[in-house]
C-alpha positions as a LaTeX table, in Angstrom:
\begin{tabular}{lrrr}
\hline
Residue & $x$ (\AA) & $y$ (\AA) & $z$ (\AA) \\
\hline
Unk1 & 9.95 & 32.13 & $-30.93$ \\
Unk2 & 12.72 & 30.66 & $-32.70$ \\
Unk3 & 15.64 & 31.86 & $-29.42$ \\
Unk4 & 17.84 & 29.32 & $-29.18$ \\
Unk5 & 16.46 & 27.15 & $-26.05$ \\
Unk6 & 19.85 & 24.97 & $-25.31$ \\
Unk7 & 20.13 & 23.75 & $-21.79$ \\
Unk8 & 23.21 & 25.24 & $-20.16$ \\
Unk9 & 22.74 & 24.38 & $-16.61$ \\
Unk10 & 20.99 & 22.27 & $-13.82$ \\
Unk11 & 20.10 & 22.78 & $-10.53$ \\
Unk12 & 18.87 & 19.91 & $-7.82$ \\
Unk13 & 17.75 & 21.85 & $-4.90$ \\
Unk14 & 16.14 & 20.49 & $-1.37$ \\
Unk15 & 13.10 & 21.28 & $-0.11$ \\
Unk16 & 14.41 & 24.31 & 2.24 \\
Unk17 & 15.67 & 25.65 & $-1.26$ \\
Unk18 & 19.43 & 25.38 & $-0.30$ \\
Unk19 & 21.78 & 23.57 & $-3.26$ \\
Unk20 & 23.02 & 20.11 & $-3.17$ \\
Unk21 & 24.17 & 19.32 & $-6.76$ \\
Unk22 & 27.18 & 17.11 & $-7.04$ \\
Unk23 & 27.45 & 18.09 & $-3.63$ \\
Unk24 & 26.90 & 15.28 & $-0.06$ \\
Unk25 & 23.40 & 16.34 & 0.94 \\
Unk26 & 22.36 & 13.83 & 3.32 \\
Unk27 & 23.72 & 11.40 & 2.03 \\
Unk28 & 22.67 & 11.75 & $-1.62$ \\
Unk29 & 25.74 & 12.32 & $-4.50$ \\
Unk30 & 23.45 & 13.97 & $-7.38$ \\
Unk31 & 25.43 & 13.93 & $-10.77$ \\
Unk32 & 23.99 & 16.26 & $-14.05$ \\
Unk33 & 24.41 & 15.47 & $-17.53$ \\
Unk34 & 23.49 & 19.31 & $-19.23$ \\
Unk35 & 23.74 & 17.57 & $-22.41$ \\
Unk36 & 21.26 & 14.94 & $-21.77$ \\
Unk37 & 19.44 & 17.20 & $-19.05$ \\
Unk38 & 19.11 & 14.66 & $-17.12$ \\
Unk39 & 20.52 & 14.30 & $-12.62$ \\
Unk40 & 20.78 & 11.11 & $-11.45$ \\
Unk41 & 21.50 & 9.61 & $-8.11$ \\
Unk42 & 22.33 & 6.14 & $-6.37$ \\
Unk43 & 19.23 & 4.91 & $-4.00$ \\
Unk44 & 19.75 & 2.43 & $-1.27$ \\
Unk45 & 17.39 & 0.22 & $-0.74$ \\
Unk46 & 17.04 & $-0.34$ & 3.30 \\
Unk47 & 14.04 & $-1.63$ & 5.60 \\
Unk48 & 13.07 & 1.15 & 7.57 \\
Unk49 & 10.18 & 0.83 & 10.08 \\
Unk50 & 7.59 & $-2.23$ & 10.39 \\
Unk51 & 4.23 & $-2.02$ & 9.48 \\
Unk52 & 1.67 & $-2.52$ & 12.06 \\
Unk53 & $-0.02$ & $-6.00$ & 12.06 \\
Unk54 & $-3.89$ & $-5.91$ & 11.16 \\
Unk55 & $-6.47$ & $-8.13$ & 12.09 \\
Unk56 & $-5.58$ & $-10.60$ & 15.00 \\
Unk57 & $-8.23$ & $-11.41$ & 18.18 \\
Unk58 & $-10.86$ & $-9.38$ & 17.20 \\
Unk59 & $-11.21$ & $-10.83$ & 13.18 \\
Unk60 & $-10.86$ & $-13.97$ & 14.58 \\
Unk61 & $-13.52$ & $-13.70$ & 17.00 \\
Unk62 & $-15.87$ & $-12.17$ & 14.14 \\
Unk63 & $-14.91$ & $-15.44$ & 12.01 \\
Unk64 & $-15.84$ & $-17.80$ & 14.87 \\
Unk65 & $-19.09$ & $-16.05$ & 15.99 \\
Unk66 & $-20.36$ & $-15.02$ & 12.41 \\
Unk67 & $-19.28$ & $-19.36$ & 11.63 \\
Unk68 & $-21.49$ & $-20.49$ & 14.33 \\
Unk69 & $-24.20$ & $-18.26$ & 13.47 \\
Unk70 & $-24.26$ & $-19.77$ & 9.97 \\
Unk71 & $-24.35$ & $-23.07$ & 11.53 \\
Unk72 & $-26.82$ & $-22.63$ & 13.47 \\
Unk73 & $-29.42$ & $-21.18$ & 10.75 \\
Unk74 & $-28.55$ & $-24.07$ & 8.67 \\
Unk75 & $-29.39$ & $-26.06$ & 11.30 \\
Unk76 & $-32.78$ & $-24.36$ & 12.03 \\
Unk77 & $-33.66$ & $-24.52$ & 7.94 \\
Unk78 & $-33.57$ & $-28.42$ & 8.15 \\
Unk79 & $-34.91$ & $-28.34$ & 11.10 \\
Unk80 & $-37.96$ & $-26.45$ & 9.89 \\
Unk81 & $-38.50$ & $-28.12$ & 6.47 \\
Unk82 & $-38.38$ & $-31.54$ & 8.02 \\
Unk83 & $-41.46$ & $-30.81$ & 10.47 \\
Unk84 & $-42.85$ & $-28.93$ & 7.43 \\
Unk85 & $-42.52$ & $-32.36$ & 5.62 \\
Unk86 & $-43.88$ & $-34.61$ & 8.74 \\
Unk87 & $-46.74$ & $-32.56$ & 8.92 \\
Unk88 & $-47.82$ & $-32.42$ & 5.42 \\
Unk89 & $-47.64$ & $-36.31$ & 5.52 \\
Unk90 & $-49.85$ & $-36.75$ & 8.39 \\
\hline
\end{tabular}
């Protein structure tokens, strides 16, 4: 509409709504550049909790059971095709 649209302020707010620009809100220094428009902040990086572990006993008994199951239908197809074979030969 041709109004002049220059940035002349910024707010960082927190999720309750309250202020916390340039200000120590939990632990988070926020600094604004108006000219730029831009807030920035320093993140530290830090491990937090531990992911639970996947997998374990019951994979492992899949593995083995689903392993020996292949096995064993191998071992039935050879079986099968050799007394296929010694009976067409007879």
């Amino acid at each position: 509409d041709g109004a002049d649209q220059t940035l002349t302020g910024l707010v960082v707010k927190n999720a309750d709504g309250t202020e916390t620009i340039s200000g120590d809100g939990e632990g988070f220094t926020f600094t604004a550049a108006v000219a730029d428009g831009t807030v920035a902040t320093d993140v530290v990086n830090t491990t937090g909790l531990e992911l639970p572990s996947t997998g374990g006993m019951g994979t492992t008994l899949f593995y083995a059971v689903g392993g020996i199951l292949a096995a064993g239908a191998g071992v039935l197809l050879i079986t099968k095709k050799r007394m296929n074979a010694n009976s067409s030969e007879q």
